[in-house]
N, C-alpha and C positions, 0 to 999 in steps of 0.2 A: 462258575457261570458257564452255561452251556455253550458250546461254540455256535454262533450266527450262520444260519444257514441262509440260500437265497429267499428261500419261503416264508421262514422266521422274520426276514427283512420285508420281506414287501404283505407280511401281515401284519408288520408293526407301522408300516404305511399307512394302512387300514385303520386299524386300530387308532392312530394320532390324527385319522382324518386330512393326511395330508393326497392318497388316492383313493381311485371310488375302484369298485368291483368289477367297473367295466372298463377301465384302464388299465388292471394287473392282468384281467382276462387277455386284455388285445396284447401285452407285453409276452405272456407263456405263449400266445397264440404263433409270434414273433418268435419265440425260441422253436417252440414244436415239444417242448418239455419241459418240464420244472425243476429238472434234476442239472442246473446249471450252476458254474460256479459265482458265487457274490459277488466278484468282482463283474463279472461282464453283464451281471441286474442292474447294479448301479451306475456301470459307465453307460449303461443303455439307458438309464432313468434320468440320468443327467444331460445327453446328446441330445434329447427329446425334451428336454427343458419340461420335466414333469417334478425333480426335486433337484434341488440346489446341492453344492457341495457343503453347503454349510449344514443344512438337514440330515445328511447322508450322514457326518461328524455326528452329529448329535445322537442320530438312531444306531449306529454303530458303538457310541459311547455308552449307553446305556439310561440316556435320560429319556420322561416319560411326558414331559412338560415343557413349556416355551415354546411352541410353534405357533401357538395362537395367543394375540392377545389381543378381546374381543372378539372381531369379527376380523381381523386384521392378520394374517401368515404373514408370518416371519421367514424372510427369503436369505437374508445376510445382516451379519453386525457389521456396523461400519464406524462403531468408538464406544471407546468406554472413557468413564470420569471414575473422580473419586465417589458419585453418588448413585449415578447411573450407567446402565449403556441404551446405547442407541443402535436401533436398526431399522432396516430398509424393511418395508411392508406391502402387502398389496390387498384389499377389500376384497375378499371373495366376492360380493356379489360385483360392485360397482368395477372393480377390476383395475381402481386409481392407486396407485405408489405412493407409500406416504412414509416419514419416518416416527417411529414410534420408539418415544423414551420411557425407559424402564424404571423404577427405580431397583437400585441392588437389592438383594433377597435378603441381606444380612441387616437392611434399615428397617424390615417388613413392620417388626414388632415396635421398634423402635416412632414412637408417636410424634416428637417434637419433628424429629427427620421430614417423616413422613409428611405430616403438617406444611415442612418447608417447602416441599416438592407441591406437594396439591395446589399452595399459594402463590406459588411460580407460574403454573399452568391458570390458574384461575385471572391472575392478573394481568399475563399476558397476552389470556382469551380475545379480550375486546380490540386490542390493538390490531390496527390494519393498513400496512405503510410496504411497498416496493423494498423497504429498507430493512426489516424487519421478518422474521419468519414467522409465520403466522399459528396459533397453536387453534386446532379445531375439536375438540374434546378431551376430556379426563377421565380417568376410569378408575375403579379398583375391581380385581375381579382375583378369589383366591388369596387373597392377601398380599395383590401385589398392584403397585400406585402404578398406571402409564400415562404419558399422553401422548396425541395426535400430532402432529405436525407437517407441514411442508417439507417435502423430500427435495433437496437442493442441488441436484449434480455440478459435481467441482468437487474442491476441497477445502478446507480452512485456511485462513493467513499465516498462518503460523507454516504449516505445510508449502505452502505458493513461497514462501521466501527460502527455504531451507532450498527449493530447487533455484531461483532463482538472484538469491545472496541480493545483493543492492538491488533495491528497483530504482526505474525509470523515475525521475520528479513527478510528471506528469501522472507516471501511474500510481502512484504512491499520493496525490493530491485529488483525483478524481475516487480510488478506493475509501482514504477520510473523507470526502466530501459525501458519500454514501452514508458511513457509520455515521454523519454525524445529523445528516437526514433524519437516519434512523431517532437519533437520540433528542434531534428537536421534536419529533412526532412524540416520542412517548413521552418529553419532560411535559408537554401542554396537553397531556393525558393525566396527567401526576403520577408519572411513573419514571425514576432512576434506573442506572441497568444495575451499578455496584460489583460486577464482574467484567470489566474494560480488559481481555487481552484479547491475544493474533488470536487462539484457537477458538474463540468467542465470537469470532467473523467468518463469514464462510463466501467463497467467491464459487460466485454460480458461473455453469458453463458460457455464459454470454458476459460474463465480465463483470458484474457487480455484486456489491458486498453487502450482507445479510448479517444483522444480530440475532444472535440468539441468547438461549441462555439469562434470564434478566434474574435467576434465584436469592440470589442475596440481597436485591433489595425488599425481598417481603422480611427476612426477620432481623437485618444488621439493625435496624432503629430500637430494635428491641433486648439489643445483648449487649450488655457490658464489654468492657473493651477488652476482662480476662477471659470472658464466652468467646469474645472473637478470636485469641489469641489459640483458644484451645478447640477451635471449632477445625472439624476435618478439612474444611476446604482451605488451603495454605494462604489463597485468595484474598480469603476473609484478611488476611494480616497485612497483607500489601497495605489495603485501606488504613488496616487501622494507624500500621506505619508513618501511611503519611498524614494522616487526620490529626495526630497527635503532636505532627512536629508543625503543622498548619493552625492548629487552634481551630479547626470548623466541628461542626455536629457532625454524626452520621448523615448517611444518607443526605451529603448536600452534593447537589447536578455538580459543581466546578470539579470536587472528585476525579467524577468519571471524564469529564476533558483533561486532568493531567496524564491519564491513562492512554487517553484516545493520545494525547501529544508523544507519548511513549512510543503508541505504535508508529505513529509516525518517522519522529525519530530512528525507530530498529529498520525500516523499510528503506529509509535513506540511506543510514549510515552502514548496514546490514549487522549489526550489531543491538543488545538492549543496551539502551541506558540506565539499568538498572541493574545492580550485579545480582547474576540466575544464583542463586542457591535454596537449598532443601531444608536448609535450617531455620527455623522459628525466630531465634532471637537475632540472625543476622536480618531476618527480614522485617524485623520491627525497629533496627537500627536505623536513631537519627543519619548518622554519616551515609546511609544507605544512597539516601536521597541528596545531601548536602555535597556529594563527592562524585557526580555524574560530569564524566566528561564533556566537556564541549564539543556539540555536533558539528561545529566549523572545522575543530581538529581532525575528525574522523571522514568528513565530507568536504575539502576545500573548494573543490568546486562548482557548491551549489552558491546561488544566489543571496544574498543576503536577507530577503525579504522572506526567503524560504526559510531559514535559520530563524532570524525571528519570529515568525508563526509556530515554528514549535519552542521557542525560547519563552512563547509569552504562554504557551497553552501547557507548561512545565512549571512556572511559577511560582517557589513555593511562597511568596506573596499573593494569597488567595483574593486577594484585592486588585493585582498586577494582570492577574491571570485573568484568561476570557470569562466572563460572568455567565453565559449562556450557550446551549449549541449552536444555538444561530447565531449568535454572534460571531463564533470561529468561523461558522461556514460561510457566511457571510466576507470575511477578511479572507479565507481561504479560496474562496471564488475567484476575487479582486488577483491575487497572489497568480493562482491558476494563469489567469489571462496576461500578466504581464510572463510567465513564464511562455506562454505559448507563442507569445507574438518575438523572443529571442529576447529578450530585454535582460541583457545580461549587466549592465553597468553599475549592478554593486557586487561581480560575484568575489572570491575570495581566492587567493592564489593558495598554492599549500605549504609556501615557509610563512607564512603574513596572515595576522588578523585583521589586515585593512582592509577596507573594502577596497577594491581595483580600479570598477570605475572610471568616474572622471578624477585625474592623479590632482591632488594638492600642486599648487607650484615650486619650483623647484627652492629649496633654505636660502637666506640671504647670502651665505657663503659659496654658491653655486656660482660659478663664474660666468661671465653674460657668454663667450666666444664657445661657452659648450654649443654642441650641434641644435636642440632643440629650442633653448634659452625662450625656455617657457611657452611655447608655440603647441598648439592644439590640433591633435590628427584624431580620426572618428576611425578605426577600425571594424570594419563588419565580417567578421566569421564565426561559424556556429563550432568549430572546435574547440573545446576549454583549452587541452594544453597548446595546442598554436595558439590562441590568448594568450594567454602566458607569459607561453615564452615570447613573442612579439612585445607584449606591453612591457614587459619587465627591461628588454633590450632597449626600446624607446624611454625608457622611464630614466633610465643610467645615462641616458645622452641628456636628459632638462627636460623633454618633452611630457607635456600633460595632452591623458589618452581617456579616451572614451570608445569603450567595447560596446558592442552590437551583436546579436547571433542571427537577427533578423534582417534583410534589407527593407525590408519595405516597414517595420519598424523605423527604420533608421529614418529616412526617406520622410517618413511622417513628420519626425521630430525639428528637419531639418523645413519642410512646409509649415509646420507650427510657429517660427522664429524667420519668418522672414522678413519682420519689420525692424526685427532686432540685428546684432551681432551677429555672424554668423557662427554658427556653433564648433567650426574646425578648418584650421585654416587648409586641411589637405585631409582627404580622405582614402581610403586603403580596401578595397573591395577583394575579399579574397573567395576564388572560385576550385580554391584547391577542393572541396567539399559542398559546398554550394552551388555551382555549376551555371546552370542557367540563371538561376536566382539572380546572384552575383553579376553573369555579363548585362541582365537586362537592368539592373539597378545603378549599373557603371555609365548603361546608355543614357537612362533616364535622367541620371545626376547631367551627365552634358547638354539633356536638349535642356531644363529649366533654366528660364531666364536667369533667377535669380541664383544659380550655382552653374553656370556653364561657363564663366571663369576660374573658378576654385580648380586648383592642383588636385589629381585624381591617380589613384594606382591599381590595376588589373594586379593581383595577383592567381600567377597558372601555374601549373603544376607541366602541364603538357600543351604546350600550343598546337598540338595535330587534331585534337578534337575538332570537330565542326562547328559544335555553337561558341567555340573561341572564336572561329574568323568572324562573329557577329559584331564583336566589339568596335566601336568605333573610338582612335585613337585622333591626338593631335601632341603638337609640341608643347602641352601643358598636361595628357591625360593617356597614362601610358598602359603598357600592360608589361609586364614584370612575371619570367620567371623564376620558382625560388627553391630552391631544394631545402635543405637542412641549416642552411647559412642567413642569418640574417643581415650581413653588414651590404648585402647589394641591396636590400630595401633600403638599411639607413643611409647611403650616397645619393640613391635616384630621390628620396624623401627631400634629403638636402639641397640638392641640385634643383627639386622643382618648385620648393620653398626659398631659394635665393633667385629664382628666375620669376618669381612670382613677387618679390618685393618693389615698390617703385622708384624708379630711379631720380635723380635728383637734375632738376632742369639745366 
């Protein structure tokens, strides 16, 4: 092969239609000559954002095709699969970015493939959901399947977690709350997605999650479960996996919620629940699914309400499990809001599968002269391990505890019950992390009537702060600092719970 010259390079430009005549003119015009080295053509064609480095590869390589498909240049790949790739595009005329999927050259001849792809695109034409990417034409041109799509700057789930290992609850229940958008929009379309992972979600630059991808469910209703087993996409077998040890048909919606509860799970615990391997028959193993860890073990301290939303959307009691998207989303909204308002009182300690909570009282063999002997303190702090460790301490003494991460959570529950009991005979407001939250919740607890006798305790970290000197204390309502040591909380707890008892006439 002849060596590339810079002339040879920028008539092969020409020639793929990727410049015009009067754009190589104004670049030699730039030099003063033509007789320049290729290298400094192409770092000039690329500074001037006239071809990409991905073209540059291509025309250098010696391919004579793929820069267009349609009307649509091809600027950069930005994924391949096992069927297709994908890349980044932009409309000659109209001048919009779009990604266009390909399918591989090696399916070209291949019809049943081919068929799968066209049905993919055709199905998911009509669909039109925030949640969902949108596919806007099909083509074959040359013997080769594409289609249109929405270009989605970001990256996949799968990718967002590998940088950022556990997510946030919150962010990890507003991202499913998304896919699952997605998935109630297209099940009241009559359409399944039947491919549920991370890379199958794509988080756009503004923070929400996009499905794509819905290809298997045009022909999983249609293949035996040995087609499945021996179909390219490994995918296919996940399903069939658990279809088989579940007793459902193909292409039944609760499917793809065990999936969606997967991702879940991997986002929380930052692990899958599902052991990753390359092997066909470990991924059709019953145990596969029967031998998933518990996300409490791997996550202790998320909530409990958390755990069970993905405990019920795991299932493999297809019956147990959420029957519909919206129905998870619906239960996961609910979930959302008690996570946001701090409502931490079922979450989970990490040697114990109890829920934390409000404690059980103490065994009959617990002796009454222990410190707490059964007596009820409301702890409010947003740190799990000072949870923890606090309740755990209190728990050893008799005392039954009810955690908060919220105050004004708290605050509420304790105006809810004011006809009743009172919900703790002493409450613990800690501002080591909470700050103002905490001293204004400490205030408010003293002006109401109905709690402005209750025993009350400032926890600070540093009393020099300014919005510390805001607290207003008395000889029932202290402010308490605490370092590393719990046992001057459990004296002053003591002391303001025996000075709070009434005395006898």
């Amino acid at each position: 092969m002849a060596e590339m010259t810079a002339e040879k390079f920028a008539q092969r430009t020409f020639d793929f239609d990727l410049l015009d005549a009067h754009q190589l003119e104004a670049l030699w015009g730039e030099f003063g000559s033509r007789d320049v080295p290729l290298e400094q053509l192409t770092s000039l064609m690329v500074r001037r954002e006239l071809l990409t480095n991905f073209q540059v590869d291509r025309i250098l390589g010696g391919k004579r095709e793929g820069y267009y498909y349609g009307k649509y240049r091809v600027l950069y790949l930005v994924g391949a699969g096992t069927f297709a790739r994908v890349y980044r595009a932009v409309h000659r005329e109209t001048k919009k970015v779009r990604a266009v999927k390909v399918l591989r050259k090696r399916y070209s001849d291949d019809l049943v493939t081919t068929e799968q792809f066209l049905r993919e695109a055709r199905m998911v034409m009509p669909l039109r959901h925030p949640n969902i990417v949108p596919v806007y034409e099909v083509l074959k041109e040359r013997h080769r399947s594409f289609m249109v799509m929405d270009f989605i700057e970001g990256q996949n789930l799968r990718d967002f977690i590998k940088i950022h290992k556990r997510l946030d609850p919150l962010v990890s229940l507003r991202l499913i709350a998304d896919v699952l958008a997605g998935l109630d929009y297209a099940r009241r379309k009559g359409v399944t997605h039947r491919d549920m992972k991370l890379s199958n979600v794509l988080i756009s630059s503004h923070g929400r999650a996009k499905l794509v991808d819905f290809g298997l469910a045009a022909i999983s209703a249609e293949m035996s479960d040995e087609a499945i087993a021996g179909a390219p996409n490994p995918r296919s077998i996940d399903y069939a996996g658990l279809e088989r040890i579940t007793g459902v048909r193909r292409n039944d919606a609760r499917s793809d919620l065990y999936f969606t509860g997967c991702m879940l799970y991997h986002m929380l615990a930052g692990k899958s629940p599902l052991t990753e391997t390359r092997d066909r028959v470990k991924r059709l193993s019953v145990s596969r699914y029967r031998e998933v860890k518990p996300l409490a073990q791997l996550a202790p301290d998320l909530p409990n309400y958390v755990i069970a939303l993905v405990n019920k959307a795991m299932d493999l009691n297809v019956d147990r499990r959420y029957q519909t998207p919206g129905e998870m989303l619906e239960d996961l909204r609910r979930v959302t809001e008690r996570v946001k308002t701090g409502e931490v009182d079922s979450s989970r300690t990490a040697d114990s599968s109890e829920p934390v909570g409000e404690e059980p009282a103490p065994t009959d063999d617990t002796p009454l002269e222990q410190e707490g002997a059964a007596r009820k303190v409301m702890l409010i702090e947003s740190n799990v391990n000072m949870q923890n460790s606090i309740r755990t301490a209190l728990k050893k003494r008799g005392y039954r505890v009810l955690v908060y991460g919220s105050p004004v959570r708290a605050l509420q529950r304790f105006a809810d019950h004011l006809d009743q009991e009172p919900l703790a005979d002493c409450v613990v407001f800690s501002a080591i992390e909470l700050d103002n939250e905490a001293v204004d919740a400490f205030n408010a607890f003293g002006e109401m009537e109905e709690t402005e006798s209750l025993p009350a305790i400032l926890l600070v970290r540093d009393t020099s702060k300014d919005h510390i000197h805001r607290a207003v204390t008395n000889d029932h309502r202290v402010m308490l600092t605490i370092g590393s040591k719990i046992k001057r909380l459990r004296s002053t707890l003591k002391r303001l719970l025996e000075q709070a008892e009434p005395t006898s006439p």
